[in-house]
N, C-alpha and C positions, 0 to 999 in steps of 0.2 A: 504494500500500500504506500502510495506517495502521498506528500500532502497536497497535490494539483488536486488528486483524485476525493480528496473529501470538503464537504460539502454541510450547509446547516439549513433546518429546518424548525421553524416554530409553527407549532398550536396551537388551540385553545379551545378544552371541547369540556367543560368543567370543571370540576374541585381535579388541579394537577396531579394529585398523586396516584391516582390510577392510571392517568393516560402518560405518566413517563413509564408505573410498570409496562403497561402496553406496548411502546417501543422499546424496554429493555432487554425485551425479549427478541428481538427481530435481526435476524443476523446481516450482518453487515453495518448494525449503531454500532457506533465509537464510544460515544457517552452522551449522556443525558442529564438536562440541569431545569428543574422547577423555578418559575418566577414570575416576573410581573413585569407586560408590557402592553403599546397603547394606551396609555394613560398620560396624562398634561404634566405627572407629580413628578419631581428627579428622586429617585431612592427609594420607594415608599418602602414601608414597611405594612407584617400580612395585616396587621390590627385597620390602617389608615386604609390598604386597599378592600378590607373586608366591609370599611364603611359606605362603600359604591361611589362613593366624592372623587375618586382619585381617574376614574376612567379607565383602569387598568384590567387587563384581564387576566386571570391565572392562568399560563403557560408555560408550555414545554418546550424547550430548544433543543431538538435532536443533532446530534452529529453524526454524520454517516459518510461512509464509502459509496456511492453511486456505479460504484464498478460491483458492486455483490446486492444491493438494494436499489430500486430507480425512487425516484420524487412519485411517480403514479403509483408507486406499490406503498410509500407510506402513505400518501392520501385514500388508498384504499383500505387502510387500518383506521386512518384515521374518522371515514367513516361509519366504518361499522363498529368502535368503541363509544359510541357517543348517540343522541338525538339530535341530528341538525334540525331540526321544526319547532324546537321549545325557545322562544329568544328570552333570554338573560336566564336559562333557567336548565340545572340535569338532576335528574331524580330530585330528590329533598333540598337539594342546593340552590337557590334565589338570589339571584341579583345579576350586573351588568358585567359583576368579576367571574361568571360563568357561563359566559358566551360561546357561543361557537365561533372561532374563529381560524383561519388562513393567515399569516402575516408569512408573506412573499419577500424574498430576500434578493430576485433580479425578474427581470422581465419574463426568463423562460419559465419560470418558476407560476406567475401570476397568470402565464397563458396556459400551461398545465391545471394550475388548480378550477382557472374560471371552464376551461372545455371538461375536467370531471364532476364540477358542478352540475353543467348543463346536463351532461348522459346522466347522471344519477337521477336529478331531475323529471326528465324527459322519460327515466325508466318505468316511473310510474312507485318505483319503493319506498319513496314518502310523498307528503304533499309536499307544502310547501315550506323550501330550506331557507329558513333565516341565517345559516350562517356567514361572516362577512369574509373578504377577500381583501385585503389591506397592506400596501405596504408595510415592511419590518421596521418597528421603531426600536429606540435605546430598549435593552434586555437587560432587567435588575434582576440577578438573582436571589431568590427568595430565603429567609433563613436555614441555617443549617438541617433545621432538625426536620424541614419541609423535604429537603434533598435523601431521592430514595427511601422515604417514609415507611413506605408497605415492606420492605427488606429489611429496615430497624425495628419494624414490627411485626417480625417472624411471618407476614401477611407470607411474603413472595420466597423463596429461597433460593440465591444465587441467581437471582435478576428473574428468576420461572413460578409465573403464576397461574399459570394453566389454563390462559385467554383463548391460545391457539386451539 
């Protein structure tokens, strides 16, 4: 693996700590980091982003090899971990910090995500998808104890939670 060859991806598909287990699992991530981005606030912290003031969403920044995983192959995890139709909102979880969201990090990236929008769409497997499509803003990593959560709490073992 070169470093030409790897590549980041963030998203945002509710409370982060399932959806980094999610990609931790997926061969060809590097690593994965929990936090808070799109939002106006510099730094926030989870308490200020958990008050929906801050415009931040909780999110996953994947890093991956694109030569063992493509960008379409995490978007299609990234779908079917989540409800794209519930806006601000996944299971029990309420508010704007659990959004669904796509933050794009180059142009190929924003034309992949918006054409598997479309086909998921167009597939008929939900109604209608709220989730956004946005460029990649500043990525604050979120407290320690948020990073890998489900693994420090015996949830996951050795990044395997048995999503697949």
């Amino acid at each position: 693996m070169s470093l030409k060859s790897i590549e980041k991806a963030t998203f945002a598909a509710g409370c982060f700590w399932g959806v980094e287990a999610a990609f931790r699992e997926v061969e060809g991530v590097i690593s994965t980091q929990v936090g808070y981005t799109g939002g106006s606030m510099s730094n926030p912290s989870y308490k200020e982003v958990c008050t929906g003031r801050t415009g931040h969403a909780e999110a996953v920044e994947v890093t991956y090899d694109p030569q063992i995983v493509s960008y379409e192959q995490m978007l299609d995890i990234f779908w079917n971990i989540h409800d794209p139709t519930t806006p601000n909102r996944q299971g029990p979880d309420i508010g704007t910090q659990y959004r669904s969201a796509i933050f794009y990090h180059d142009i190929k990236q924003k034309e992949i995500a918006l054409r598997s929008l479309h086909k998921l769409q167009e597939s008929g497997k939900f109604n209608t998808i709220v989730t956004e499509i946005k460029p990649a803003s500043e990525f604050y990593p979120a407290e320690d104890y948020h990073q890998q959560y489900f693994e420090k709490k015996g949830i996951c073992r050795s990044g395997k939670c048995g999503w697949k």
